[in-house]
Each structure stands twice: as structure tokens, then as C-alpha cells.
C-alpha positions in Angstrom: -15.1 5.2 8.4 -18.5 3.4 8.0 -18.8 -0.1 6.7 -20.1 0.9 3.5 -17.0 2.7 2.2 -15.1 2.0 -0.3 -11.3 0.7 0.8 -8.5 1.5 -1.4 -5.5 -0.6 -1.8 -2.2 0.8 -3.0 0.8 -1.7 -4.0 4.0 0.0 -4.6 6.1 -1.4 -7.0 9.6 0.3 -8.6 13.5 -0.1 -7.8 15.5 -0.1 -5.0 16.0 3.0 -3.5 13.1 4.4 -5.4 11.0 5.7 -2.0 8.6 2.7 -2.0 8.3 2.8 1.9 8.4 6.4 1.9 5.2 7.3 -0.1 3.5 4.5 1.9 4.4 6.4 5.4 3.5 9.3 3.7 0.1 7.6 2.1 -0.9 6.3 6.2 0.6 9.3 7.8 2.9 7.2 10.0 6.1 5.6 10.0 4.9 2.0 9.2 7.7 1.2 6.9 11.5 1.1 7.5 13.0 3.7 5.5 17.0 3.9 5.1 18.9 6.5 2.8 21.4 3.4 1.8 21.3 2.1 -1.5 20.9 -1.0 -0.2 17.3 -2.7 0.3 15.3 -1.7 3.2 12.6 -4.1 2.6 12.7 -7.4 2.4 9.4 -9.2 2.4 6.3 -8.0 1.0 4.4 -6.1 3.8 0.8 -4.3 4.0 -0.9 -2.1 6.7 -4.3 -0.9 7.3 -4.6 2.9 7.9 -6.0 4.4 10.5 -7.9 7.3 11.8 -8.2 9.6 8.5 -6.4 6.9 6.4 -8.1 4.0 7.7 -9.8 3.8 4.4 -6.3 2.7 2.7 -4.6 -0.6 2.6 -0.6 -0.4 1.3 1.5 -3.1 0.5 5.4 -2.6 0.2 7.2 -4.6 -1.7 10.9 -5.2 -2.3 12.5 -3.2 -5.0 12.1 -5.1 -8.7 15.6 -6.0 -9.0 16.1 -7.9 -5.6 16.1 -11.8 -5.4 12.4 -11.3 -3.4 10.8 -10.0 -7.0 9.2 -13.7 -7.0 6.8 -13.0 -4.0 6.0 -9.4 -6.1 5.1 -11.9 -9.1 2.9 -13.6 -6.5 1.1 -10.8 -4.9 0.0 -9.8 -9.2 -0.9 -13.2 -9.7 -3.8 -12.8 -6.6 -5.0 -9.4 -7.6 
């Protein structure tokens, strides 16, 4: 990637359980995000990661699912973009 292209940023937003993290692994092409098969939340805390080699164009940012008590740092993140 040159310094003149264009960077993409993906947040992913949706419920619990949902497969936030999962699309973002897939989106970078590596296990950056915990994934778990529980119904439970994996993620905690709003969390982004640079690509790299072929994806080094994209920026994702996880975020915990909607209905988890963390949905105020998700109202955060919107307020900034």
C-alpha cells in the first residue's frame, strides 16, 4: 500500500452472538479478535486493528454486542465519527 490510498474503516455494530469478531477476522484475514460459540459476550471493550499485507488498507473496530452494559463506549465511538 502507497501513502496515497484510500483506508477504509469498518465498525461493526449488532447483538451478542451476532459474529461481530468473526467478520472482522474474516475482513483482516487473521484471528485478531476473540471469537467464542457461547452466548455469552466475547468482547468487552471496543477494539480496532490495522490490516496488514493485502488488508493493510482496512481499519476494523469491534465493539461489544448492543445489548451489553459497554453499549455507552459504542455511543462514544458514533459520537467521534
Amino acid at each position: 500500500m502507497n501513502n496515497n490510498s484510500e483506508k477504509i474503516c469498518f465498525v461493526l455494530f449488532g447483538e451478542t452472538g451476532h459474529g461481530k469478531s468473526t467478520l472482522g477476522n474474516f475482513l483482516l484475514g487473521n484471528n485478531v479478535f476473540n471469537v467464542s460459540a457461547d452466548v455469552k459476550s466475547e468482547t468487552k471493550v471496543t477494539f480496532g486493528r490495522q490490516g496488514t499485507g493485502d488488508s493493510s488498507d482496512l481499519f476494523v473496530i469491534d465493539t461489544p454486542g448492543l445489548q451489553d452494559r459497554a453499549y455507552d463506549s459504542i455511543n462514544s465511538i458514533c459520537k467521534r465519527a
